[in-house]
Every structure is written in C-alpha cells, then in structure tokens.
C-alpha positions as CSV (number, residue, x, y, z in Angstrom):
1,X,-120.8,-17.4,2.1
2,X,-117.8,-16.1,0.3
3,X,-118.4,-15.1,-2.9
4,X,-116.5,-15.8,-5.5
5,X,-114.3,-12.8,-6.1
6,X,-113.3,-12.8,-2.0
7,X,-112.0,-16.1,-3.1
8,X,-110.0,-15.5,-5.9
9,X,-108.6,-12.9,-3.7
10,X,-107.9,-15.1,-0.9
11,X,-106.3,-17.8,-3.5
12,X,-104.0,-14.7,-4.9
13,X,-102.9,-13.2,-1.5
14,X,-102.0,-17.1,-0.8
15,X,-99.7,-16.9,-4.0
16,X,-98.3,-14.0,-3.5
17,X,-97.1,-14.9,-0.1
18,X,-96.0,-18.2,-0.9
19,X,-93.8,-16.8,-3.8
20,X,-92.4,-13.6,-1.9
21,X,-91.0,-16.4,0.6
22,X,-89.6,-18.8,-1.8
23,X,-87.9,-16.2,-3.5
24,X,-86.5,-15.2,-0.2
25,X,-85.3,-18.8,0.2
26,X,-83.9,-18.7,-2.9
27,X,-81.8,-15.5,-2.4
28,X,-80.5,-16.3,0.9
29,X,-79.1,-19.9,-0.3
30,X,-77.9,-17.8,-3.5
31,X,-76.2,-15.0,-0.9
32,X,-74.8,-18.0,1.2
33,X,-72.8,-19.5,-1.9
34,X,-71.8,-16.4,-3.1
35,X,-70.2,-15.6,0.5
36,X,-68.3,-19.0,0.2
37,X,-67.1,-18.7,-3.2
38,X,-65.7,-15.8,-2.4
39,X,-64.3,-16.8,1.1
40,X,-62.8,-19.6,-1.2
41,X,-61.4,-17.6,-3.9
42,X,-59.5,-15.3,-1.3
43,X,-58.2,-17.9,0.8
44,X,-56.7,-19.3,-2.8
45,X,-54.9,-16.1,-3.1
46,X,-53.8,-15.9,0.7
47,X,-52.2,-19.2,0.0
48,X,-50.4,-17.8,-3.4
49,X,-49.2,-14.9,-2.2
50,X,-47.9,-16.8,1.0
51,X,-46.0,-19.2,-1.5
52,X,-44.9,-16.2,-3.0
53,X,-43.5,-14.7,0.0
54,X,-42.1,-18.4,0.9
55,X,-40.3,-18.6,-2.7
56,X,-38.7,-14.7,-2.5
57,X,-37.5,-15.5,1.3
58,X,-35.5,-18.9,-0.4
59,X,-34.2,-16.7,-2.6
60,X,-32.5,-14.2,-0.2
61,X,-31.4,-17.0,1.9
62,X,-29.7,-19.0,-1.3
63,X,-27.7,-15.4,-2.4
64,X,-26.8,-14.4,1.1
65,X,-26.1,-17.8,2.7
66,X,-22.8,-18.1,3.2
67,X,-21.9,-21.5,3.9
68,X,-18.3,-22.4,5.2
69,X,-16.8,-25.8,6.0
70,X,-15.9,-25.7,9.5
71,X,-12.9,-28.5,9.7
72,X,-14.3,-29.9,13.4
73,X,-9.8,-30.9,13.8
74,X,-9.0,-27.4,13.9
C-alpha cells in the first residue's frame, strides 16, 4: 500500500507536469501571435513605403513630362 506521503508526492509530480505543459501551450500560442503581429506590422510598412516610392515616382514623372500636341495633319 502507498502511504500517504508517496501519494501526495505522486499528486504533486502530477501538477507539476500538468502545469510545466500548459504553460508551454500557453507560450507557444503567445510566440505564434507575436510572430503574426509582427509579420503584420511590417507588411503595413512594406505597403507605405511602396506608396511612398509610387507617390515620389508621380512626382518626377509630372515635372519631367513633357507633353506636346502632335497635330496628326502635319
């Protein structure tokens, strides 16, 4: 027969285990929104800086366009 100490044991070994791999769940779903927050966050300021670069090259072409009538007659 186990005696009663051996069983407390047994209960806290259980606990212990059962919390170490909660936590673990925990802190991979924690790591896994963290990852897409971030993979959000730069993909937000890809698409800004593209708009940037799409707003500067509008620019150039506005000030160095140089747009002449061609008369299709002559």
């Amino acid at each position: 027969m186990v005696d009663r100490i051996e069983s407390y044991k047994d209960v806290a070994q259980e606990m212990v285990e059962s919390t170490a791999k909660r936590v673990g769940t925990i802190a991979t779903i924690i790591t896994g929104a963290v990852a897409g927050v971030a993979k959000e966050i730069g993909e937000l300021v890809t698409d800004g800086f593209e708009l940037r670069d799409a707003v500067r090259q509008a620019r150039l072409d506005r000030e160095n366009s140089t747009a002449t009538i061609i008369d299709p007659d002559e």
